[in-house]
KOLTI-763192 format. One record per residue: residue number from 1; residue in three letters; x, y, z of N, C-alpha, C, CB in turn. Coordinates in nm, 3 decimals, padded with zeros to 5 digits. Glycine has a CB too. Layout:
BEGIN
 vexba fipa    n_xx    n_yy    n_zz   ca_xx   ca_yy   ca_zz    c_xx    c_yy    c_zz   cb_xx   cb_yy   cb_zz
   NUM  ALA       X       Y       Z       X       Y       Z       X       Y       Z       X       Y       Z
...
% end
This chain:
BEGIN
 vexba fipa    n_xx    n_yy    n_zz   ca_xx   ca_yy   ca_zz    c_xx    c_yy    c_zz   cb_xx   cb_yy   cb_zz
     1  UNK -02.329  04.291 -05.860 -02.336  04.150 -05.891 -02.202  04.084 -05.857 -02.372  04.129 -06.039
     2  UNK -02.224  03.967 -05.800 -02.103  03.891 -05.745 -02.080  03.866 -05.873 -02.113  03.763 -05.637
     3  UNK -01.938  03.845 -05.910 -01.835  03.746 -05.982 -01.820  03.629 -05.985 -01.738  03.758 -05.960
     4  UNK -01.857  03.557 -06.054 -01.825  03.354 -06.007 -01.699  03.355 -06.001 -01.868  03.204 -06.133
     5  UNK -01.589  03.427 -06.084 -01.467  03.358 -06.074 -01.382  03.535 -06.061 -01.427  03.227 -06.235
     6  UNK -01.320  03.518 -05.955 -01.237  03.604 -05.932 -01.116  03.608 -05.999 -01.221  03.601 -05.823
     7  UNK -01.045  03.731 -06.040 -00.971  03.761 -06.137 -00.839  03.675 -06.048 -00.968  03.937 -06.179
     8  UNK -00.790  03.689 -05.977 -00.634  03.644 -05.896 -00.644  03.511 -05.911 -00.608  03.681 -05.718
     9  UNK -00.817  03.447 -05.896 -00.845  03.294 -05.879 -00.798  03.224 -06.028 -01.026  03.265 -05.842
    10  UNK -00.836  03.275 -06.094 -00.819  03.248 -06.225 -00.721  03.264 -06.287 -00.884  03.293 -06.283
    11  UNK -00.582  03.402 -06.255 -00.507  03.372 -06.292 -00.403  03.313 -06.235 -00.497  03.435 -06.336
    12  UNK -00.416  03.265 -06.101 -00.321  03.220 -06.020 -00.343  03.056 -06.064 -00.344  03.268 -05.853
    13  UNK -00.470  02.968 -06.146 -00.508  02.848 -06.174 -00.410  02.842 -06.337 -00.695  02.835 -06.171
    14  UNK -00.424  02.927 -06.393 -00.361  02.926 -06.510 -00.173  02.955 -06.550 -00.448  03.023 -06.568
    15  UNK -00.150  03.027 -06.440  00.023  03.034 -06.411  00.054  02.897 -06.369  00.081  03.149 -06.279
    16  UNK -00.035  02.850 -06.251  00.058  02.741 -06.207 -00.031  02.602 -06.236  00.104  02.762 -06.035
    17  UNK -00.094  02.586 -06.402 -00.117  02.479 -06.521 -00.022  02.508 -06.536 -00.211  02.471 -06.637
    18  UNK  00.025  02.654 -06.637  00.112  02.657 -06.712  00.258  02.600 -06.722  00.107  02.748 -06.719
    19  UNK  00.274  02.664 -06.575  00.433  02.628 -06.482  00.487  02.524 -06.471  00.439  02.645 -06.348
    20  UNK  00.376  02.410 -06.412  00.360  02.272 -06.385  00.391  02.233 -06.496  00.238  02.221 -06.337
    21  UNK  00.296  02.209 -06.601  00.314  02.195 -06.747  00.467  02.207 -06.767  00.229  02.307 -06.832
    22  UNK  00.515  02.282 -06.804  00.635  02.346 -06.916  00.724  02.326 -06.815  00.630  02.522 -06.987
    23  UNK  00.726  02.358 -06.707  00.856  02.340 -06.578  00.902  02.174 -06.626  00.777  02.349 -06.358
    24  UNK  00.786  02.081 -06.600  00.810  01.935 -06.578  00.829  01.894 -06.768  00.645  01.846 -06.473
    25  UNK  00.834  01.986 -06.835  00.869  01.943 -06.926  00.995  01.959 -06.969  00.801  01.969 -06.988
    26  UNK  01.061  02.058 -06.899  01.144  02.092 -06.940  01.286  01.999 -06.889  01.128  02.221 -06.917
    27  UNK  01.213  01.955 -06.763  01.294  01.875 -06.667  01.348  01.744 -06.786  01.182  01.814 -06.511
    28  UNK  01.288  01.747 -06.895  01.288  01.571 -06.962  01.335  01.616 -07.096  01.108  01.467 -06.977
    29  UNK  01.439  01.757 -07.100  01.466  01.780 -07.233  01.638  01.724 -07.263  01.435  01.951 -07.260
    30  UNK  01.661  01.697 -07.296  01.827  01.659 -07.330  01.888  01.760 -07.371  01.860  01.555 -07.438
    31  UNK  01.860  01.909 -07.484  01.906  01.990 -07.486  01.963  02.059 -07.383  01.852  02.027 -07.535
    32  UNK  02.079  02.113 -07.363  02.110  02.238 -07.265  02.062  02.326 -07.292  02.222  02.284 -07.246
    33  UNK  02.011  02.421 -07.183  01.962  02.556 -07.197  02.096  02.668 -07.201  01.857  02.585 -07.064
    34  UNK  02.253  02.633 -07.215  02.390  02.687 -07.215  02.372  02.705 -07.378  02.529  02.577 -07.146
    35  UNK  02.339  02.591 -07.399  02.436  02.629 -07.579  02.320  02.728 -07.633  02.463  02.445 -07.733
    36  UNK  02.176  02.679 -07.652  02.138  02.720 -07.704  01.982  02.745 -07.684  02.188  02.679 -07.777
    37  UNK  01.930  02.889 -07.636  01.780  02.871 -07.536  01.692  02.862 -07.660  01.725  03.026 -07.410
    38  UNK  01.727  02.889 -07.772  01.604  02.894 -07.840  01.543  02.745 -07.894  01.627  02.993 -07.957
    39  UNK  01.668  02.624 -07.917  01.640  02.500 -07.974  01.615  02.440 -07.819  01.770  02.429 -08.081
    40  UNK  01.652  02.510 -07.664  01.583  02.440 -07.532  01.455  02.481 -07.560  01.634  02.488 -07.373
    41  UNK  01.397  02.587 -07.602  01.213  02.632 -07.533  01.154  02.539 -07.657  01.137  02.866 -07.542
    42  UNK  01.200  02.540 -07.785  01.120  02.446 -07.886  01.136  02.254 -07.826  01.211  02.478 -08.073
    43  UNK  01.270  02.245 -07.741  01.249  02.158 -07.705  01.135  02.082 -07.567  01.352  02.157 -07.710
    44  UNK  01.109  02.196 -07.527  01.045  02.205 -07.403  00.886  02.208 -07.472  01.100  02.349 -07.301
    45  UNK  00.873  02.267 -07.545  00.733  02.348 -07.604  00.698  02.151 -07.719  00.794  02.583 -07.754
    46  UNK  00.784  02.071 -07.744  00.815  01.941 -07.799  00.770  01.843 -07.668  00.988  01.930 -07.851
    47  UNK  00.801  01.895 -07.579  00.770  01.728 -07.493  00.651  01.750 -07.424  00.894  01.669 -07.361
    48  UNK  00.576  01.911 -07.367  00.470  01.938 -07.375  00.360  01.861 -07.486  00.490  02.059 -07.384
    49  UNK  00.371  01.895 -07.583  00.295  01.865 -07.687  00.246  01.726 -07.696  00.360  01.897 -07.793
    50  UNK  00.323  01.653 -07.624  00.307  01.499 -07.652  00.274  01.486 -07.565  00.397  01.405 -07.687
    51  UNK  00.271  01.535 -07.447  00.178  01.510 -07.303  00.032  01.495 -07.363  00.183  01.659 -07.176
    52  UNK -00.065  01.376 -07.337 -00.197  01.417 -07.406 -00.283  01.563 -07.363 -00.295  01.292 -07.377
    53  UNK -00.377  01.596 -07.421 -00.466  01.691 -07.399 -00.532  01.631 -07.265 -00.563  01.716 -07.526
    54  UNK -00.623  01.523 -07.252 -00.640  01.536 -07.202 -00.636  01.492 -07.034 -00.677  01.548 -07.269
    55  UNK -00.517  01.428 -07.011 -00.359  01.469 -06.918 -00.381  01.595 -06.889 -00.197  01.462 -07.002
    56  UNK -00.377  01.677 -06.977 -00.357  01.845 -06.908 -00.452  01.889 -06.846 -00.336  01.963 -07.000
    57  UNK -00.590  01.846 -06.924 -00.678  01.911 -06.901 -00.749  01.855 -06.715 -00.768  01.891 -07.042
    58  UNK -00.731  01.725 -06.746 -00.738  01.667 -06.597 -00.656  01.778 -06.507 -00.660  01.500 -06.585
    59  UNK -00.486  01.776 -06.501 -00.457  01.829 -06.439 -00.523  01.940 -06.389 -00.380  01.832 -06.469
    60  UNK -00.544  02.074 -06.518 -00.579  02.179 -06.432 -00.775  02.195 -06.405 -00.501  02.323 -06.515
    61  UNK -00.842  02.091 -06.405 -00.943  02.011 -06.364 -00.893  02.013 -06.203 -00.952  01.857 -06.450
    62  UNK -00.835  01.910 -06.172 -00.772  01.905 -06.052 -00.694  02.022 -05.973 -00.694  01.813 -06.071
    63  UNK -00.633  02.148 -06.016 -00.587  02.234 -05.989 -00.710  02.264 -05.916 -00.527  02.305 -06.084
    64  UNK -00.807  02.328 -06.041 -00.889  02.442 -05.986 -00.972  02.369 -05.860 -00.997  02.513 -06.114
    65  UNK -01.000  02.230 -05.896 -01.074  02.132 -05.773 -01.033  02.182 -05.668 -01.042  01.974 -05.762
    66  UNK -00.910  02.200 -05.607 -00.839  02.195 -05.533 -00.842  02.387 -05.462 -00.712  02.119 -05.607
    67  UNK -00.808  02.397 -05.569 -00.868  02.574 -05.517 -00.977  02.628 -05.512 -00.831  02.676 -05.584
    68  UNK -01.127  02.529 -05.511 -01.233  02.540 -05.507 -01.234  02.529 -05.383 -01.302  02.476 -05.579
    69  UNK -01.218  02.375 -05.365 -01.226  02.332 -05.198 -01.165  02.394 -05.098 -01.177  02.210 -05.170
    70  UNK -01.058  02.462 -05.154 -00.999  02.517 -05.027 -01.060  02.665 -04.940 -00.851  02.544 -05.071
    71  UNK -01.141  02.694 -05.066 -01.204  02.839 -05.039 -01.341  02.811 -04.984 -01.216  02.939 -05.178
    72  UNK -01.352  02.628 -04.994 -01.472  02.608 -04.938 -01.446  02.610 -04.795 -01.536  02.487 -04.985
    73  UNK -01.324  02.549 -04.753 -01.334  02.522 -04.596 -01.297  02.633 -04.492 -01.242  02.407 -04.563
    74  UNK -01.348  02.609 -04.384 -01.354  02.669 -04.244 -01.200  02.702 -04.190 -01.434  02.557 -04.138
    75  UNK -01.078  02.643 -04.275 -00.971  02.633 -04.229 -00.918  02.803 -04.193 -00.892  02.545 -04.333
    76  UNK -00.808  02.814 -04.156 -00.702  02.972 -04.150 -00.651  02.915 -04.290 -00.541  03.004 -03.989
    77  UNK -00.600  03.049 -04.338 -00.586  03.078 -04.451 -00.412  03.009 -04.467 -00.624  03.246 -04.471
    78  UNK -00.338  03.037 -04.364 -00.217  02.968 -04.392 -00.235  02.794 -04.386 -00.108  03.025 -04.282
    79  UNK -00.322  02.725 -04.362 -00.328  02.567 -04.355 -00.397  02.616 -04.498 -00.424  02.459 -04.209
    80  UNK -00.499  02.646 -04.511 -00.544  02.622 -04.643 -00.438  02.609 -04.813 -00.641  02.743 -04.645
    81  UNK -00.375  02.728 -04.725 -00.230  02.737 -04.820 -00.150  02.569 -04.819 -00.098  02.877 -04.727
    82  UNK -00.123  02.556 -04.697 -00.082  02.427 -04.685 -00.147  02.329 -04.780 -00.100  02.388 -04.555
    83  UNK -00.277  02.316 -04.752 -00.326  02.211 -04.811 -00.335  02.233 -04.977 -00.457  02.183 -04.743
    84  UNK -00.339  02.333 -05.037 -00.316  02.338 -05.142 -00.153  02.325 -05.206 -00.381  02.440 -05.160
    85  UNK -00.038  02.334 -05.140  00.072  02.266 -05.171  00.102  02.131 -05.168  00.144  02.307 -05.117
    86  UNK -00.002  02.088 -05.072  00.044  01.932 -05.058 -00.033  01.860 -05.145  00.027  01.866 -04.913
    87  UNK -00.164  01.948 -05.198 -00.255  01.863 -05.304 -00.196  01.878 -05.426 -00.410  01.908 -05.319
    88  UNK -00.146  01.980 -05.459 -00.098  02.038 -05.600 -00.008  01.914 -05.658  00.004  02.196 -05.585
    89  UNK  00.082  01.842 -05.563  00.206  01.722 -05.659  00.056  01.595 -05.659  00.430  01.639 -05.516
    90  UNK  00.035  01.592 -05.585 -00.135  01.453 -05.584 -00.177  01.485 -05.706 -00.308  01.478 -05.452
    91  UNK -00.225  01.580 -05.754 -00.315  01.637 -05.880 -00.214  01.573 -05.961 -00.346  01.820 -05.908
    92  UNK -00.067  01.698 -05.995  00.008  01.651 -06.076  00.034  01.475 -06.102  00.113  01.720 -06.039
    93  UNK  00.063  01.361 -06.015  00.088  01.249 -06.041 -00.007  01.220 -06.068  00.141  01.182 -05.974
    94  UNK -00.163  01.213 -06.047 -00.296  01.167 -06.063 -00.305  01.150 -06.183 -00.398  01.243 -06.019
    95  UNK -00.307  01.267 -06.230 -00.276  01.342 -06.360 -00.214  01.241 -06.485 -00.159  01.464 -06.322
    96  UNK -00.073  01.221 -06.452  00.028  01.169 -06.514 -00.016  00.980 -06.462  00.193  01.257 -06.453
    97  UNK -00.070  00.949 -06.397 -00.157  00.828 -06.397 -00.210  00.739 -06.514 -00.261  00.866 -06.340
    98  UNK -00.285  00.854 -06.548 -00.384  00.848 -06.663 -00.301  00.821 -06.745 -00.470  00.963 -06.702
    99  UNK -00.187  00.799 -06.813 -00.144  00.752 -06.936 -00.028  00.683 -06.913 -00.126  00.850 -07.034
   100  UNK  00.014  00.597 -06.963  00.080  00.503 -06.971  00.230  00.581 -07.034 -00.001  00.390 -07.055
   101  UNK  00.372  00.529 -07.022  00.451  00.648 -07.029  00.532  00.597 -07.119  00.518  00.705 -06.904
   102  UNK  00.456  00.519 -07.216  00.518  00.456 -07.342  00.423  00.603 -07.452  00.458  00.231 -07.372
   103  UNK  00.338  00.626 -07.412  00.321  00.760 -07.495  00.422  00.817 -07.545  00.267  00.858 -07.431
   104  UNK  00.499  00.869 -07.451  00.653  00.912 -07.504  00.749  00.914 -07.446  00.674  01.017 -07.541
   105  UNK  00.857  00.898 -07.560  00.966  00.839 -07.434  01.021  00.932 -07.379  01.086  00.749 -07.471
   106  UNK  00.996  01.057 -07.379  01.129  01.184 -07.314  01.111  01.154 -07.167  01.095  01.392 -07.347
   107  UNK  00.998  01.150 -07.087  01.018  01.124 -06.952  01.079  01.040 -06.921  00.934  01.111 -06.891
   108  UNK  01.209  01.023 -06.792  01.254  00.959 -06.773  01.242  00.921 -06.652  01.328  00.977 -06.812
   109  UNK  01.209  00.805 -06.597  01.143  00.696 -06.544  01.244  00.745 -06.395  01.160  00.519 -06.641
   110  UNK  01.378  00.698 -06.412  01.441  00.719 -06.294  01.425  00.821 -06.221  01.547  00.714 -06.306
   111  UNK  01.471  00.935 -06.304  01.453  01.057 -06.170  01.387  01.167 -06.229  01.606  01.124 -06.098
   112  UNK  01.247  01.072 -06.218  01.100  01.086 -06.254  01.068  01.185 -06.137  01.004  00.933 -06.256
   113  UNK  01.105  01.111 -06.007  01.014  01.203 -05.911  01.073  01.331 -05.847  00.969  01.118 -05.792
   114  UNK  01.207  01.299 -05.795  01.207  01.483 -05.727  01.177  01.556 -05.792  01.323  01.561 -05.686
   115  UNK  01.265  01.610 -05.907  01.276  01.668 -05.961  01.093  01.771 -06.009  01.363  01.584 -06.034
   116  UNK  01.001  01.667 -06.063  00.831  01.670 -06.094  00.774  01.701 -05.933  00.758  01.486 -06.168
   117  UNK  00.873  01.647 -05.838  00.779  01.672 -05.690  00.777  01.871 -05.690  00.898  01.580 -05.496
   118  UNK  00.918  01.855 -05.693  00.968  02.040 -05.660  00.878  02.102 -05.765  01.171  02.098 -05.700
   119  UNK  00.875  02.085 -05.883  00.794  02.135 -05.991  00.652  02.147 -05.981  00.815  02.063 -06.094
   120  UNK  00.575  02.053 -05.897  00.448  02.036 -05.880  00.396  02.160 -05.739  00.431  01.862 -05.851
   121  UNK  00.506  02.131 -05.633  00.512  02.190 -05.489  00.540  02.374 -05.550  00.677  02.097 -05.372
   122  UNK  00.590  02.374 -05.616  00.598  02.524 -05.685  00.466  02.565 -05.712  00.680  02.533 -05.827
   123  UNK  00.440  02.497 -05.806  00.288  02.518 -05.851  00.203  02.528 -05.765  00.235  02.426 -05.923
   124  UNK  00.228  02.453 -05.673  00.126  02.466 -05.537  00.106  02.625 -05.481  00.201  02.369 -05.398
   125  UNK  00.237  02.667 -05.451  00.255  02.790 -05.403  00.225  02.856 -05.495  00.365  02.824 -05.353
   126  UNK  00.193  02.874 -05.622  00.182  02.976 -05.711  00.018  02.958 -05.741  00.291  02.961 -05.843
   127  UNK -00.036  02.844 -05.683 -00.165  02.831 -05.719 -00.250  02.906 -05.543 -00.194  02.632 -05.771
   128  UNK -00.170  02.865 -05.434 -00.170  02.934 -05.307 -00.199  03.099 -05.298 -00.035  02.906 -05.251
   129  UNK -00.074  03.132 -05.374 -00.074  03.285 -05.367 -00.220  03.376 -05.367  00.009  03.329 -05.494
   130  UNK -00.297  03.305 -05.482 -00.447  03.336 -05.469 -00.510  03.383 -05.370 -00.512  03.247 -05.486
   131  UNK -00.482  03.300 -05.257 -00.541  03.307 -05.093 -00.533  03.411 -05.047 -00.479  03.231 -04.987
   132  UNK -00.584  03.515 -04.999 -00.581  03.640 -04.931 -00.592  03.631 -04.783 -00.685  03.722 -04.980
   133  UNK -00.538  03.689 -04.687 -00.548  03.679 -04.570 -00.634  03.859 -04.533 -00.382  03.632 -04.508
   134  UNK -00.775  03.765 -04.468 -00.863  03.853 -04.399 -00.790  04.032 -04.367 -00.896  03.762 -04.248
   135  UNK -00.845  04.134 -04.418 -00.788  04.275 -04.428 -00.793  04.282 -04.262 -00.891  04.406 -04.529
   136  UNK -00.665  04.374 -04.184 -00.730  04.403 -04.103 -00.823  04.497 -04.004 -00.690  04.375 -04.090
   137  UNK -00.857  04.555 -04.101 -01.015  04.644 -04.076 -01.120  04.580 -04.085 -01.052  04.753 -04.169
   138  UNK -01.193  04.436 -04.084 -01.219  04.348 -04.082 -01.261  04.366 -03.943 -01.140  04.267 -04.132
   139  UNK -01.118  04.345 -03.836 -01.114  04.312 -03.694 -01.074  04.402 -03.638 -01.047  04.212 -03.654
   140  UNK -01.097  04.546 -03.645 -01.067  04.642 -03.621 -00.958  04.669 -03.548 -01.147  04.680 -03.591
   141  UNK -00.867  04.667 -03.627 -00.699  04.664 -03.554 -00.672  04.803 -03.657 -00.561  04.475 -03.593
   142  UNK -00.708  04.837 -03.764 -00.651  04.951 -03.776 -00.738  05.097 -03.725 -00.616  04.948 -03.918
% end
């Protein structure tokens, strides 16, 4: 019996929610992670929390969208990769669309975007990794 959801698919959708998530949260913490990591991760695990639910849930809505489609198309496996890095920051801002950013104030407006771009483009690749490139006994090269 086929599998609907492949084990790598699934956990490669849930590392890079997670990543995305907590990475871009962490980006908006004022604590240093020097003095003290344990009052940074409660601070990080703090600006998460106030992200709405369902903000997140869109996001990794949109994740897996995205790694659905890509396994739908006809593409080579390295563009597909592509296209799932370049969709992954789209999802993420889409995402962060949805709510107005008086929700809370830790995000900071100015240098809002690189910083969330690199964080999102990570995620991409970690949501990528999933992708397997065709064995090659397949095409009988071994």
């Amino acid at each position: 019996m086929k599998r609907l959801i492949e084990k790598r698919y699934l956990s490669a959708w849930l590392i890079s929610w997670a990543f995305i998530t907590f990475a871009s949260a962490s980006l908006n913490v004022d604590k240093p992670f020097i003095d003290s990591p344990i009052e940074f991760m409660k601070s990080v695990f703090d600006v998460a929390d106030k992200v709405p639910p369902w903000s997140k849930i869109s996001l990794g809505l949109a994740l897996a969208a995205i790694l659905f489609l890509a396994n739908r198309t006809r593409l080579s496996v390295g563009l597909r990769k592509a296209l799932i890095v370049i969709s992954a920051p789209v999802a993420f801002y889409l995402s962060l669309i949805v709510y107005p950013f008086e929700y809370y104030p830790e995000f900071k407006a100015i240098d809002f975007f690189p910083g969330h771009l690199l964080v999102a483009c990570v995620g991409g690749f970690i949501l990528a990794s999933a992708l397997k490139k065709r064995s090659r006994q397949k095409f009988g090269l071994n």
